[in-house]
VODREN-504428 format. One record per residue (C-alpha): residue in one letter; x, z, y. Coordinates in nm, 3 decimals. Layout:
REM VODREN-504428
A, X, Z, Y
...
END
This chain:
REM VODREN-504428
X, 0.576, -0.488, -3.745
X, 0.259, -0.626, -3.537
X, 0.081, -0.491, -3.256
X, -0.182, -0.321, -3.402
X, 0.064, -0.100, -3.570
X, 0.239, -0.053, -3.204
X, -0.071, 0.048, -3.115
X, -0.132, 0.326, -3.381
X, 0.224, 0.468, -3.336
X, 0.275, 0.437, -2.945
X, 0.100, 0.678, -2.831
X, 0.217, 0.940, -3.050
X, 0.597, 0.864, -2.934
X, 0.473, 0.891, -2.583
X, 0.333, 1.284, -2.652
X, 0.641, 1.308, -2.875
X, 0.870, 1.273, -2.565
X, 0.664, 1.418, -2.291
X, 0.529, 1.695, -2.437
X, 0.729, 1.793, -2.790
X, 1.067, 1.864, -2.683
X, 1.235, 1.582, -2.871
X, 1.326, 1.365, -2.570
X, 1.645, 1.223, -2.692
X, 1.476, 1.100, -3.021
X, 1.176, 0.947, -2.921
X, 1.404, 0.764, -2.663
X, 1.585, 0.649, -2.947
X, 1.326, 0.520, -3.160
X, 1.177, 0.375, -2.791
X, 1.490, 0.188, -2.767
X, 1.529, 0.015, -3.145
X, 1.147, -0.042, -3.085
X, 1.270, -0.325, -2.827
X, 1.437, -0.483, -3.061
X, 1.206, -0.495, -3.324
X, 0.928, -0.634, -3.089
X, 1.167, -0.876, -2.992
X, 1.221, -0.981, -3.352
X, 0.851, -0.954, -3.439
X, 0.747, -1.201, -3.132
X, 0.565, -0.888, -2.934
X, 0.565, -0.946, -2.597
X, 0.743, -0.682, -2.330
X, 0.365, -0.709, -2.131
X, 0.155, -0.592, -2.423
X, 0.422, -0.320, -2.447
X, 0.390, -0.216, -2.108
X, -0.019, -0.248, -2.101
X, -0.010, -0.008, -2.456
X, 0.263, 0.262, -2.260
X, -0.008, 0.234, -1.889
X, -0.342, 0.231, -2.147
X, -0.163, 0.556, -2.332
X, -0.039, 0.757, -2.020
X, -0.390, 0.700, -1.845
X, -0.522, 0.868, -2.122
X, -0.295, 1.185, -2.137
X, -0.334, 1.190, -1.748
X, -0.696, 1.265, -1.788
X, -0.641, 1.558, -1.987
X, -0.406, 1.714, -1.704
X, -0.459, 1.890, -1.416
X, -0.423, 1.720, -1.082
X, -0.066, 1.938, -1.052
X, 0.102, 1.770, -1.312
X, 0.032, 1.366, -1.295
X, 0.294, 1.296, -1.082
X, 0.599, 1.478, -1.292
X, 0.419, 1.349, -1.583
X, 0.433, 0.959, -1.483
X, 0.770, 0.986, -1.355
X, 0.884, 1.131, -1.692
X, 0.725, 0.888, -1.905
X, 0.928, 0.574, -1.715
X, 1.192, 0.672, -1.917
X, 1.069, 0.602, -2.194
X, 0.967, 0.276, -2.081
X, 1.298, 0.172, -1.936
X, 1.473, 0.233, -2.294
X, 1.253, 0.029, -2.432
X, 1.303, -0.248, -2.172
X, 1.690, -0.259, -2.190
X, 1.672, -0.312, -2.603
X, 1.400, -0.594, -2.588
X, 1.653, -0.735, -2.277
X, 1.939, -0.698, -2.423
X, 1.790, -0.902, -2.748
X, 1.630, -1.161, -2.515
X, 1.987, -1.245, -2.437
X, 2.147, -1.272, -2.802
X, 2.226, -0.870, -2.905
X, 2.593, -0.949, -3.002
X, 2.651, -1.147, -2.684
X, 2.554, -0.975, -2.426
X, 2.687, -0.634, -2.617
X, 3.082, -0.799, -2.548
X, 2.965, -0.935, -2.219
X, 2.747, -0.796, -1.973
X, 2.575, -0.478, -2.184
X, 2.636, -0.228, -1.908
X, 2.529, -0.502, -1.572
X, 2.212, -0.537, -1.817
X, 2.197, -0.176, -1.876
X, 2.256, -0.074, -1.488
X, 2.033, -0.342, -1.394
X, 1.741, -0.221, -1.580
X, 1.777, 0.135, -1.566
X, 1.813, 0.053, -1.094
X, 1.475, -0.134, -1.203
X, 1.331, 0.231, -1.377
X, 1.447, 0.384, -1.062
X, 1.257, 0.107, -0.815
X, 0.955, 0.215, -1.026
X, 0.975, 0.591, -0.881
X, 1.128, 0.605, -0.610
X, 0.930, 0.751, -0.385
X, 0.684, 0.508, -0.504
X, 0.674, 0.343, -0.167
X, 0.550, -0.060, -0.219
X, 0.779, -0.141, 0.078
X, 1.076, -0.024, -0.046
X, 1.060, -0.059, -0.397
X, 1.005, -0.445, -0.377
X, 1.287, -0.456, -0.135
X, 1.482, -0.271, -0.487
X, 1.336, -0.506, -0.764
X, 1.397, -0.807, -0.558
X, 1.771, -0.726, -0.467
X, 1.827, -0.615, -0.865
X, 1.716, -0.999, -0.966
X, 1.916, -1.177, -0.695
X, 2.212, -0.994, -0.828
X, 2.169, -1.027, -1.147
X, 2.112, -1.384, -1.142
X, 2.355, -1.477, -0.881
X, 2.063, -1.658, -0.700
X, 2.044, -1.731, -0.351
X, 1.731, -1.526, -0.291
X, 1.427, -1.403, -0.427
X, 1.072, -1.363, -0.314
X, 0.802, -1.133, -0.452
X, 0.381, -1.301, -0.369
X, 0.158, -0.993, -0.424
X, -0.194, -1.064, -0.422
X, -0.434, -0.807, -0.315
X, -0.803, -0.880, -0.267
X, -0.858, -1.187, 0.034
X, -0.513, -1.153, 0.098
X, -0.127, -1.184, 0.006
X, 0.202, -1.052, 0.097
X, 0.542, -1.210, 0.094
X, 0.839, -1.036, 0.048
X, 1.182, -1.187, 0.070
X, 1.521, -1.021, -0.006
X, 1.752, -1.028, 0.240
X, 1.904, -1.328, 0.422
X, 1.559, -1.531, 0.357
X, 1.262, -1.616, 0.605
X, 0.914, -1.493, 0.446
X, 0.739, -1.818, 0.698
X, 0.984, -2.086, 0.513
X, 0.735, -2.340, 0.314
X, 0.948, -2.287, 0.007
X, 0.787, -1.940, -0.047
X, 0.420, -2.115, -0.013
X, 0.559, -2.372, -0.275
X, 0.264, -2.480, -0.525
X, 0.448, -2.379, -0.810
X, 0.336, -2.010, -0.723
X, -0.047, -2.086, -0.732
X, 0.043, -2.203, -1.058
X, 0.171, -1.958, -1.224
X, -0.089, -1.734, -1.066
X, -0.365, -1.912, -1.234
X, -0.200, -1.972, -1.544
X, -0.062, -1.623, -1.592
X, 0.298, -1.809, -1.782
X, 0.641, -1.862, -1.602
X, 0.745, -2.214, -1.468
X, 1.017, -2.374, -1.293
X, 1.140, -2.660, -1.105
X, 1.489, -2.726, -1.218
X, 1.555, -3.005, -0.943
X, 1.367, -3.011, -0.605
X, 1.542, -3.359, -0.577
X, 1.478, -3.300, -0.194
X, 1.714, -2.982, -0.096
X, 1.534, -2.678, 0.113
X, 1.776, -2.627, 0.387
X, 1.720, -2.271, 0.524
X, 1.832, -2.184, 0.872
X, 2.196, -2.023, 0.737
X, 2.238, -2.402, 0.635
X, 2.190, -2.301, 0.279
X, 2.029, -2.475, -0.003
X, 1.785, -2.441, -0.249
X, 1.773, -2.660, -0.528
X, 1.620, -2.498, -0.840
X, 1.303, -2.237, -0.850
X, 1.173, -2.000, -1.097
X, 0.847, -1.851, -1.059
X, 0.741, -1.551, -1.315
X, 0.389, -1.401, -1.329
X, 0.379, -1.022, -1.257
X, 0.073, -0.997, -1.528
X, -0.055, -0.633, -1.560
X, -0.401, -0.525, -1.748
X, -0.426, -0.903, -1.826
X, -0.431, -0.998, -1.453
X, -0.160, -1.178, -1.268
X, -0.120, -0.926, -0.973
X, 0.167, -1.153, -0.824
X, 0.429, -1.405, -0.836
X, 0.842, -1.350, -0.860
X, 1.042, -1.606, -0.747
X, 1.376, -1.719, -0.820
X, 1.602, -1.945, -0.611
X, 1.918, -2.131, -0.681
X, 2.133, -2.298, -0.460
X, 2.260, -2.586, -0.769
X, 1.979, -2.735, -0.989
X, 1.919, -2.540, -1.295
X, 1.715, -2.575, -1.618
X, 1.591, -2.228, -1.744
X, 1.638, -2.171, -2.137
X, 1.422, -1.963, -2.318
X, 1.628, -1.630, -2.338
X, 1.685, -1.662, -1.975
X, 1.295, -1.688, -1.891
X, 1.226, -1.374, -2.146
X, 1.517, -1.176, -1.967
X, 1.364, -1.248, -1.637
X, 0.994, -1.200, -1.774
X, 1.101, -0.818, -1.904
X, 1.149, -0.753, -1.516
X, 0.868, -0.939, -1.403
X, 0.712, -0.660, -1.596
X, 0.890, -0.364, -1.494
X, 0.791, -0.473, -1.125
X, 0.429, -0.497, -1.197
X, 0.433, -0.176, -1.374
X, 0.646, -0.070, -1.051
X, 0.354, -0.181, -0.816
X, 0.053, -0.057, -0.997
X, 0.219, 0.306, -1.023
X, 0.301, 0.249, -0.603
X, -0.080, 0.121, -0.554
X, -0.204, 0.440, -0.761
X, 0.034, 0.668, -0.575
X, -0.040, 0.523, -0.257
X, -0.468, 0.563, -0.323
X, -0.373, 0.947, -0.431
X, -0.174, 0.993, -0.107
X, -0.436, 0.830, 0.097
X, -0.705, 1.063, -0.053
X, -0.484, 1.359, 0.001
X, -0.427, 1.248, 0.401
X, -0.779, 1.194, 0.452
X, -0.886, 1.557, 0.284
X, -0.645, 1.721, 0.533
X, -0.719, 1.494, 0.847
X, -1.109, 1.599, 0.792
X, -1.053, 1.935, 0.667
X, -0.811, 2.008, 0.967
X, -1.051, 1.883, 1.211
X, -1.362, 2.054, 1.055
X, -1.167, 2.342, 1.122
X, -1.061, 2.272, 1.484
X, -1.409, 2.206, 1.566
X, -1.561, 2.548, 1.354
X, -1.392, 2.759, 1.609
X, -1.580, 2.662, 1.906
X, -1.931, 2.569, 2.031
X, -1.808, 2.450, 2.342
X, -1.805, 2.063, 2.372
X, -1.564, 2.049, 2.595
X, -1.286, 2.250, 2.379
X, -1.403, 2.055, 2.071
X, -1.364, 1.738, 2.222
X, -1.017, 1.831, 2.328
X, -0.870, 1.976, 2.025
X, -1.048, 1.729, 1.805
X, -0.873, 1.404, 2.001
X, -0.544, 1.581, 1.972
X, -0.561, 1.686, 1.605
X, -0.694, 1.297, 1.520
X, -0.399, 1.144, 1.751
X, -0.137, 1.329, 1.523
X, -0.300, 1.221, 1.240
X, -0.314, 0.838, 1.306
X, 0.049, 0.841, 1.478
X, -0.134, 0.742, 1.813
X, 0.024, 0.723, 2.169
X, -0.303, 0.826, 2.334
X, -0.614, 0.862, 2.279
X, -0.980, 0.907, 2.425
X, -1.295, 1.044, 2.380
X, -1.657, 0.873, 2.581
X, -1.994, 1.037, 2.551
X, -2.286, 0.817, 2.591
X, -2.493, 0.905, 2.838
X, -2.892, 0.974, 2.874
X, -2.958, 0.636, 2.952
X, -2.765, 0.533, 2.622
X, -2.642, 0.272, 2.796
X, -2.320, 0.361, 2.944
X, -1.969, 0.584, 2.801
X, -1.828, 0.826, 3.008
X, -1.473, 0.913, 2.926
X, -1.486, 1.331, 2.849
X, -1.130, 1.388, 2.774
X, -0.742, 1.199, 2.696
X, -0.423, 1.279, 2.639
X, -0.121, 1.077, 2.579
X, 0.052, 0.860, 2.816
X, -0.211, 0.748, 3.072
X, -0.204, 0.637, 3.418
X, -0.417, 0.806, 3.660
X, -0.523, 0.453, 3.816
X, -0.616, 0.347, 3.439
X, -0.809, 0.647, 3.372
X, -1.029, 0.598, 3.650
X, -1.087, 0.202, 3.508
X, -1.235, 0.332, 3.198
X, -1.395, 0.618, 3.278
X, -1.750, 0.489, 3.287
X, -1.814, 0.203, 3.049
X, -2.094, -0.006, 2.934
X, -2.197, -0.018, 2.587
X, -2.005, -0.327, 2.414
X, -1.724, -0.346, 2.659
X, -1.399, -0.342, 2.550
X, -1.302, -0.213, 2.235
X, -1.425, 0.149, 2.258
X, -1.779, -0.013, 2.371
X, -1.777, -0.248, 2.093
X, -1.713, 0.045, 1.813
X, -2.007, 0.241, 1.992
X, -2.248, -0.092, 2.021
X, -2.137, -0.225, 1.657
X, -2.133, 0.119, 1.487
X, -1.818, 0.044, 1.308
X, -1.440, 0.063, 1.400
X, -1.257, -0.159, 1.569
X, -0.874, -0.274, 1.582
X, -0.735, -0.492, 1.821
X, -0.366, -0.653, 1.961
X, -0.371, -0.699, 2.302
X, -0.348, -1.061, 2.238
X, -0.719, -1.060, 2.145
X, -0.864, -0.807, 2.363
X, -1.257, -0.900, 2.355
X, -1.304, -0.774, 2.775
X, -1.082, -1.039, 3.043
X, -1.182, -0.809, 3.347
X, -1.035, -0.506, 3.154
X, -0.733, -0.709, 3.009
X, -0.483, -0.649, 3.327
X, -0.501, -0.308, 3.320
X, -0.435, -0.318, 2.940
X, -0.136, -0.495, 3.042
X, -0.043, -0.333, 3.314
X, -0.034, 0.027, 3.115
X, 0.207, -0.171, 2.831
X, -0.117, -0.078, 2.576
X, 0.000, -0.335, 2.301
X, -0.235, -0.199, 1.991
X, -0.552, -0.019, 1.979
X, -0.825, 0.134, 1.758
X, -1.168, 0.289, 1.853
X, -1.439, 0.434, 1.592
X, -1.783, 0.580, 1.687
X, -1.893, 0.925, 1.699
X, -2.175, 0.945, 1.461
X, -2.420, 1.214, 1.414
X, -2.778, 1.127, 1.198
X, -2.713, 0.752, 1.174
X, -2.736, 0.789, 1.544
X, -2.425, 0.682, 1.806
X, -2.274, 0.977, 2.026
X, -1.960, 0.801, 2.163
X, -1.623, 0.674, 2.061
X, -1.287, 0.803, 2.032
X, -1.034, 0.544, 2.097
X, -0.623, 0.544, 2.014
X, -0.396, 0.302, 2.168
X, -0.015, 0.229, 2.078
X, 0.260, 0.065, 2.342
X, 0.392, -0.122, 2.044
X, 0.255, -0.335, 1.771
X, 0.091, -0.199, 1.514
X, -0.101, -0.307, 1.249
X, -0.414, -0.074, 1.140
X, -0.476, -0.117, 0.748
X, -0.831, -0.043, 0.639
X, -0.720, 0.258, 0.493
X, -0.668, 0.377, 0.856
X, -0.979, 0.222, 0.984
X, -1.190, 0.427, 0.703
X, -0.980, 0.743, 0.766
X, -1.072, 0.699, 1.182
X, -1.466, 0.644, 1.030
X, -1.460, 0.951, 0.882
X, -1.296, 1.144, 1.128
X, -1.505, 0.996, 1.393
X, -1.850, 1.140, 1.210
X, -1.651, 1.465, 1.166
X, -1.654, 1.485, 1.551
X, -1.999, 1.334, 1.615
X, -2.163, 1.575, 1.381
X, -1.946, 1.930, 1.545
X, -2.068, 1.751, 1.898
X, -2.480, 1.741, 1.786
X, -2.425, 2.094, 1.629
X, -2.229, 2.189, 1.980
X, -2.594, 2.043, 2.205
X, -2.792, 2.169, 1.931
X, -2.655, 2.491, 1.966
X, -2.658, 2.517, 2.358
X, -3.024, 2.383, 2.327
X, -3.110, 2.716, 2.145
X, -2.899, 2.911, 2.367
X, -3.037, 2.797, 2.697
X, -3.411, 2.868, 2.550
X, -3.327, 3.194, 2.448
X, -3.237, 3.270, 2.812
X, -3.482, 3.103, 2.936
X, -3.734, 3.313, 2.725
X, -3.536, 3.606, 2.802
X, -3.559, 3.535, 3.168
X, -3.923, 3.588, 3.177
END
């Protein structure tokens, strides 16, 4: 057996279990195809690109209502697969006498990780517990490169700022795409328990031909990796990259959905009115429940277009500190700078950009906040500004969602003066 025939026949065993009624033998023939890939020097990754290539395909001939049941399903057939080709990584027989079912647990716990709930968080947390266990190691660490930046995860008991999850080694195997290790650091990493690490593994999470991140694996006792071991190990690697694409797609899906509701739930607060005052108010409180925000603001610029009056709040303000920021000039502080920059702003109190406004910040215990203009034309209206009394850290997927509610405001406040224009003409005319 080679590849291309994998290829030809894959994707008809996928349909055949999600869609044909013969679950329990196409998990069957998914779990002696393991071993024959094994035998036939197939690697677990092109397996795992063939079963994401196949699935995308069916999932663009479904409606929206059934992707998620239908991913979740097909893992299943992925994880059989997985626990043949590991258990032949290992020597069949062996491992069969041995450790079948901790093999068998592990990688089915490993299936789960991949759904469950398909939060990143917590499903890392999973994968990374499930290799420390099963390799009696004294920790692991998942790298996960996104974009300009990276995230370390550690499993419990480790230190995420320790220099031995920054170790070279990962870079490495990031730019090489293959698994290394160091089987004797010679020079012990004492952690802050007083434990040591003495032997590292590192193992490419490759997906689509890219290495999306880095596993590592830490011993406490130098150790020299054999082959079986590395292919064992690799055959999760896998499973967790699978595991974090699904929890990136899930997570861009459940963004989309949030950011549909947010607007469409403020488009409708705002329809019911023309009165700027009442859409003003009901559009900062719908926008504060949907960014999880302590309090929140809304400034008008005035005629001049040089200064922000404050035109509503809610949340947990001071009286003394509404007064401080009721008039503000464009640029100051963070709900100036979104208006005078025409973007959204987030900012720890740390690295507030205004010193004479800083003490009050303080004084109020405002720790994190966010501000996005009001936009209406490609001209500025205002801002709307949240603020948090405990740290927290605003992804861009929160900035973009506070963009576009922010022009969902600014465009219901022109239609709101546009209207009252008409209206006040009317009477006027009337009048005469």
């Amino acid at each position: 057996m080679n590849l291309e025939e994998i290829k030809s026949t894959y994707p008809e065993l996928l349909r055949k279990y999600l869609f044909e009624g013969k679950e329990e033998e196409a998990l069957y023939e998914a779990y002696k195809l393991g071993k024959e890939c094994f035998e036939s020097k197939i690697g677990i990754e092109d397996i795992m690109n063939l079963h994401t290539g196949s699935l995308e395909e069916i999932i663009k001939t479904l409606p929206a209502s059934r992707v998620h049941e239908i991913v979740l399903k097909s893992s299943n057939l992925i994880i059989e697969f997985s626990i043949r080709f590991g258990l032949a990584c290992q020597n069949y027989f062996e491992i069969l006498q041995k450790t079948d079912e901790r093999i068998r647990n592990a990688f089915y716990q490993a299936g789960e990780a991949l759904t469950a709930g398909l939060d990143i968080q917590k499903m890392l947390y999973v994968v990374l517990n499930l290799v420390k266990n099963l390799t009696e190691a004294i920790g692991c660490s998942i790298v996960v490169f996104e974009e300009d930046k990276k995230t370390i995860k550690v499993s419990e008991g480790l230190d995420a700022e320790d220099e031995i999850f920054k170790h070279p080694l990962f870079e490495q195997v990031r730019k090489e795409g293959k698994a290394n290790f160091i089987s004797d650091l010679q020079e012990a990493k004492a952690l802050e328990d007083g434990r040591e690490i003495r032997s590292v593994l590192a193992l490419p999470l490759n997906f689509k031909g890219k290495t999306i991140g880095v596993l590592g694996i830490y011993l406490p006792s130098p150790h020299h990796y054999e082959e079986k071991e590395i292919n064992l190990l690799t055959s999760f690697a896998c499973q967790a990259a699978v595991a974090i694409d699904n929890a990136r797609l899930f997570s861009e899906l459940s963004r989309h959905d949030k950011t549909l509701e947010a607007l469409y739930s403020i488009d409708r607060v705002v329809s019911q009115t023309m009165d700027i005052e009442e859409i003003l108010q009901s559009a900062l409180a719908r926008a504060m429940e949907c960014i999880d925000a302590d309090s929140g603001s809304i400034h008008l610029l005035d005629k001049t277009g040089e200064n922000l009056i404050l035109k509503t709040h809610r949340g947990l303000l001071s009286q003394e500190f509404i007064s401080t920021i009721s008039k503000l000039k464009m640029g100051e502080g963070v709900t100036g700078r979104a208006a005078g920059l025409q973007k959204t702003e987030a900012v720890d109190i740390s690295h507030y950009p205004d010193l004479w406004l800083l003490p009050h910040m303080e004084k109020e215990g405002l720790v994190s906040l966010a501000s996005t203009p009001l936009m209406a034309k490609g001209k500025v209206l205002g801002a709307m500004t949240f603020t948090n009394h405990e740290y927290r850290l605003f992804s861009q997927d929160d900035l973009d969602l506070l963009f576009s509610i922010g022009n969902a405001i600014g465009i219901a406040v022109e239609n709101a003066r546009l209207y009252k224009e008409v209206r006040d003409k009317a009477e006027h005319i009337s009048a005469l």
